[in-house]
C-alpha positions as a Markdown table, in Angstrom:
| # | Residue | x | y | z |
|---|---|---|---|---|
| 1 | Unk | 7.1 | 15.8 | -12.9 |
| 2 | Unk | 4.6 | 17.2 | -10.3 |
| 3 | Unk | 1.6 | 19.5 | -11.0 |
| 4 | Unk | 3.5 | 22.5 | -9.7 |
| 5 | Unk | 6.6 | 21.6 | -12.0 |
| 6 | Unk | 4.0 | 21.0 | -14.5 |
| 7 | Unk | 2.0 | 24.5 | -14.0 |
| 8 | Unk | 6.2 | 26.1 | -14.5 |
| 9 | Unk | 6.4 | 24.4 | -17.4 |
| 10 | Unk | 3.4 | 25.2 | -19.0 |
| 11 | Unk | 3.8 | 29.0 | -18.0 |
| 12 | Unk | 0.4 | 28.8 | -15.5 |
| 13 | Unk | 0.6 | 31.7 | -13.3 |
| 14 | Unk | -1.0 | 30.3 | -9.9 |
| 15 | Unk | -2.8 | 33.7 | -9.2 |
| 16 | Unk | -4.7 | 33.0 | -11.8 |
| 17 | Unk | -5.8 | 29.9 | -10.5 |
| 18 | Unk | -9.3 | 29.0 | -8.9 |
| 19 | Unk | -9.0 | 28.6 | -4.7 |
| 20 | Unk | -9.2 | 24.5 | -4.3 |
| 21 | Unk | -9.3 | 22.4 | -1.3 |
| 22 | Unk | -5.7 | 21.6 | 0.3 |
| 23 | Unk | -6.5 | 18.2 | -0.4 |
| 24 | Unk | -9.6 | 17.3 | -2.1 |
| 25 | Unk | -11.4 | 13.6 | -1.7 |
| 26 | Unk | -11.1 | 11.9 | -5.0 |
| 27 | Unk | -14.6 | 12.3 | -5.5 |
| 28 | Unk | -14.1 | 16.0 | -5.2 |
| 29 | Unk | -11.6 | 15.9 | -8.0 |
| 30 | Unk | -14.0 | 13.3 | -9.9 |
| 31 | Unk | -17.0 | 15.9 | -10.0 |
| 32 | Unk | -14.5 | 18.8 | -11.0 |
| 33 | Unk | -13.6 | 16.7 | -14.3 |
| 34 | Unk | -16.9 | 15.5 | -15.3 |
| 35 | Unk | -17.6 | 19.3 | -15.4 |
| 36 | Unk | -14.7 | 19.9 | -17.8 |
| 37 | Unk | -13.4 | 23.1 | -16.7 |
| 38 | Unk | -10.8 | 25.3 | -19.2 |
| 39 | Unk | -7.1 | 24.0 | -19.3 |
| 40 | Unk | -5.7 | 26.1 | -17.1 |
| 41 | Unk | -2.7 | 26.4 | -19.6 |
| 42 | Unk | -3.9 | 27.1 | -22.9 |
| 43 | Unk | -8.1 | 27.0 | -22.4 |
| 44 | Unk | -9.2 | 23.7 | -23.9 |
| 45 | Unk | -11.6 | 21.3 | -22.2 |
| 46 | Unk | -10.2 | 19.8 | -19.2 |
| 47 | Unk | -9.6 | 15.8 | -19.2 |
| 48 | Unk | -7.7 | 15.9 | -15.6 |
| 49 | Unk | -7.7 | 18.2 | -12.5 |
| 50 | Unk | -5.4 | 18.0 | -9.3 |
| 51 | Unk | -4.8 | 20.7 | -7.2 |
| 52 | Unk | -1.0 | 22.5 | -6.5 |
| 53 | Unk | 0.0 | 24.0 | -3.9 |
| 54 | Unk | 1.4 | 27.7 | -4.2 |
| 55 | Unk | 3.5 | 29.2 | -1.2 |
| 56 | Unk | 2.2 | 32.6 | -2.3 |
| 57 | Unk | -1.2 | 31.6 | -3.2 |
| 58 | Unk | -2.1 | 28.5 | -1.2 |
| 59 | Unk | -3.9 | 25.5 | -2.8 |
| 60 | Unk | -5.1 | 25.9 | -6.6 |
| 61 | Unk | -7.0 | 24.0 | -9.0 |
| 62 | Unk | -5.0 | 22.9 | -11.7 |
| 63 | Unk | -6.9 | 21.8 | -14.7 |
| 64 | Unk | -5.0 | 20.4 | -18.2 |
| 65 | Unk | -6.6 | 19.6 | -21.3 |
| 66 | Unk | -4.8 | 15.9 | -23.1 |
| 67 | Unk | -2.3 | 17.6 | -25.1 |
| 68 | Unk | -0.7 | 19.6 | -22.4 |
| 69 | Unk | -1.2 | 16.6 | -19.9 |
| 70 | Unk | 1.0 | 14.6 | -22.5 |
| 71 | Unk | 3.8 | 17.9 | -22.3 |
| 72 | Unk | 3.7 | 17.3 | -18.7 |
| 73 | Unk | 3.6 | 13.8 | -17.9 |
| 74 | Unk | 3.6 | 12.9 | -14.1 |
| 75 | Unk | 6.7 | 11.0 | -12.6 |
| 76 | Unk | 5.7 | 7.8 | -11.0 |
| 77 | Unk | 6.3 | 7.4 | -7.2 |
| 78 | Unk | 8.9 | 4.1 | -7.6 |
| 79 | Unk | 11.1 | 3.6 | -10.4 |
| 80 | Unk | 9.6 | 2.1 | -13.6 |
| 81 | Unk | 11.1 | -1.0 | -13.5 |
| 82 | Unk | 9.4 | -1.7 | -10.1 |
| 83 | Unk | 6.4 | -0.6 | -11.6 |
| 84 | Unk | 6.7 | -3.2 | -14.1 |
| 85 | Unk | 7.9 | -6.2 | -12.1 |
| 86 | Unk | 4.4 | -5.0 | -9.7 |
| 87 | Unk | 2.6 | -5.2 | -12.7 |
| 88 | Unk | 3.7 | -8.6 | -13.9 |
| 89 | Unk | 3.0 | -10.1 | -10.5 |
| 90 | Unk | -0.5 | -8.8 | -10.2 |
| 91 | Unk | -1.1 | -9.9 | -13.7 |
| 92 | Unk | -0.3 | -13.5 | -12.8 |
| 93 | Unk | -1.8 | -13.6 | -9.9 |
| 94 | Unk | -5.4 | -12.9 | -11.9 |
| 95 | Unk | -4.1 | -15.4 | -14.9 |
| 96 | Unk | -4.0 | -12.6 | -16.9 |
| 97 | Unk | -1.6 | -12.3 | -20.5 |
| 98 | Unk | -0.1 | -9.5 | -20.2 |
| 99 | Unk | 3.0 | -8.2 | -22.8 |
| 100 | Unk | 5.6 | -5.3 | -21.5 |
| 101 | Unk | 7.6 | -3.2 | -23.7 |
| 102 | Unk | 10.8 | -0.9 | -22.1 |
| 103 | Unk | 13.3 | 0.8 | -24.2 |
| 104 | Unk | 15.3 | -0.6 | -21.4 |
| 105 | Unk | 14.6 | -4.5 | -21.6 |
| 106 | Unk | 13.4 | -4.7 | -24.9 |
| 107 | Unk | 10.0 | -6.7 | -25.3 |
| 108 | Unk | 8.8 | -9.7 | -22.3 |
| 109 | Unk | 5.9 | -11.5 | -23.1 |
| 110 | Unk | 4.1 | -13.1 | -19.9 |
């Protein structure tokens, strides 16, 4: 899911939410997390920070602590099995081992 799927989810109201860049440099992002801001879902230290973007509010910084990360996992941009096969190839190319496990495939060793 995306971070404003993910704010939904977690019951974030984006009002609430610090003003943030429309779309901050990764360093940007970087600082914000070393400073460990409060989950902006249930107040925790931060681990991660992005920023959504709110029609009614505008950009937002969205903080979340690990455990409601892990309730709100992010959807990867290609399908995993893509993923995978990118990962494989890479791996090889660097000679490194590297074992997969899917629930799909079962376990490949490489």
């Amino acid at each position: 899911m995306n971070r404003e799927e993910a704010a939904r989810k977690l019951g974030v109201d984006p009002a609430s939410l610090a003003p943030a860049p429309p779309a901050p440099r990764f360093s940007v992002i970087w600082t914000r997390m070393q400073q460990e801001p409060p989950c902006s879902a249930c107040g925790q230290r931060s681990r991660t920070s992005g920023v959504i973007h709110d029609p009614d509010h505008g950009p937002r910084w969205f903080d979340r602590c690990r455990e409601c990360f892990l309730a709100t996992p992010p959807t990867l941009p290609v399908p995993p099995a893509h993923f995978l096969e990118e990962l494989r190839e890479v791996a090889a190319d660097a000679r490194m081992p590297l074992s997969t496990y899917t629930d799909e495939d079962g376990r490949k060793g490489e």
